[in-house]
C-alpha positions in Angstrom: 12.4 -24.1 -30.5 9.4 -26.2 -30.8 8.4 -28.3 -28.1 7.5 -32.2 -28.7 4.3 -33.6 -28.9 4.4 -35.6 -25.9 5.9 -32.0 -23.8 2.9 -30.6 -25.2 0.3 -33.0 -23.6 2.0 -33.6 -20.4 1.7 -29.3 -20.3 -1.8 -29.8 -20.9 -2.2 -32.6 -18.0 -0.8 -30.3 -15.7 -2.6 -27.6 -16.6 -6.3 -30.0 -16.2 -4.8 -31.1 -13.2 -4.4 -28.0 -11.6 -7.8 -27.0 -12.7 -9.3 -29.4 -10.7 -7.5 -29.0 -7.2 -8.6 -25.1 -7.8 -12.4 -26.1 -7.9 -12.4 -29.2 -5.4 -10.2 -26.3 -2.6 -13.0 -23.8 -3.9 -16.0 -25.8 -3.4 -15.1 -27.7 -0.3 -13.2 -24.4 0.9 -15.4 -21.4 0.4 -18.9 -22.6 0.7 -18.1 -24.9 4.1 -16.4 -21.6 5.7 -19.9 -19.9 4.6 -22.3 -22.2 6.1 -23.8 -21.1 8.9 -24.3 -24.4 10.4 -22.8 -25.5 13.5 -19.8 -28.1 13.6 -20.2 -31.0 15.0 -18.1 -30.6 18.2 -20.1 -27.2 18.8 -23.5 -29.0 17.6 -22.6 -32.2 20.2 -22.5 -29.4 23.4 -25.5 -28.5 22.3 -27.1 -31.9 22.6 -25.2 -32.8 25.5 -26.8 -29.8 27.4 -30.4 -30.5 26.5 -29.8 -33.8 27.9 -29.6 -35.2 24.7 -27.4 -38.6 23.8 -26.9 -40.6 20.0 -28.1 -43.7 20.0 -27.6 -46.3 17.4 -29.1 -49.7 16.7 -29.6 -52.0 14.0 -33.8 -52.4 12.7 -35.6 -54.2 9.9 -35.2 -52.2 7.0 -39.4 -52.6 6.7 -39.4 -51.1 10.5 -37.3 -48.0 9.1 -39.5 -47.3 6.0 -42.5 -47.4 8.0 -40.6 -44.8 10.4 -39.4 -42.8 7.4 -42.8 -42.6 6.0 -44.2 -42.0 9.2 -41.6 -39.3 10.4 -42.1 -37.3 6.9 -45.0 -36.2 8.2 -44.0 -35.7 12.2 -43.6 -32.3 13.0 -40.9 -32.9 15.0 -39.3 -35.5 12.1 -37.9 -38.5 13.0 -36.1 -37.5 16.4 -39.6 -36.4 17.7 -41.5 -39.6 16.6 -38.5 -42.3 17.8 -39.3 -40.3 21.0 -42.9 -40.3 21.1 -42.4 -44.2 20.2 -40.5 -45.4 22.1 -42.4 -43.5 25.2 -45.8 -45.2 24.2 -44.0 -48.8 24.5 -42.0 -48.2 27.6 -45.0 -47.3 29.0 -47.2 -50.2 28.3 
């Protein structure tokens, strides 16, 4: 018995749907369990132990492209020169 046009394309939907939940569980699946980075819970114990805490504050968005441009070519990136920074003006 032949099925109906509209049996035909909802087959097809299905089967495009299912292709994609196969490739978004294979991309965000597979390569995240491969990654050797650290998580973030792991990656926060690590900071807390070095003494290390986030900070966040709202700047200029010319102050932070002048800190971008600058912190490209830190060798400690943009961590290191907030740091070195900050230092300098605390200290003067």
């Amino acid at each position: 018995m032949a099925m109906k046009k509209t049996d035909l394309e909802k087959n097809k939907a299905l089967k495009l749907n299912n292709a994609m939940k196969l490739a978004t569980a294979d991309r965000f699946g597979k390569t995240a369990a491969a990654d050797p980075k650290l998580d973030r819970r792991e990656q926060r114990k690590l900071d807390q132990a070095q003494g290390l805490v986030a900070f966040a504050c709202k700047l200029n968005i010319e102050l932070v492209e002048e800190l971008k441009t600058r912190a490209a070519s830190h060798p400690e990136g943009m961590t290191g020169l907030l740091n070195e920074v900050i230092k300098r003006g605390l200290a003067g």
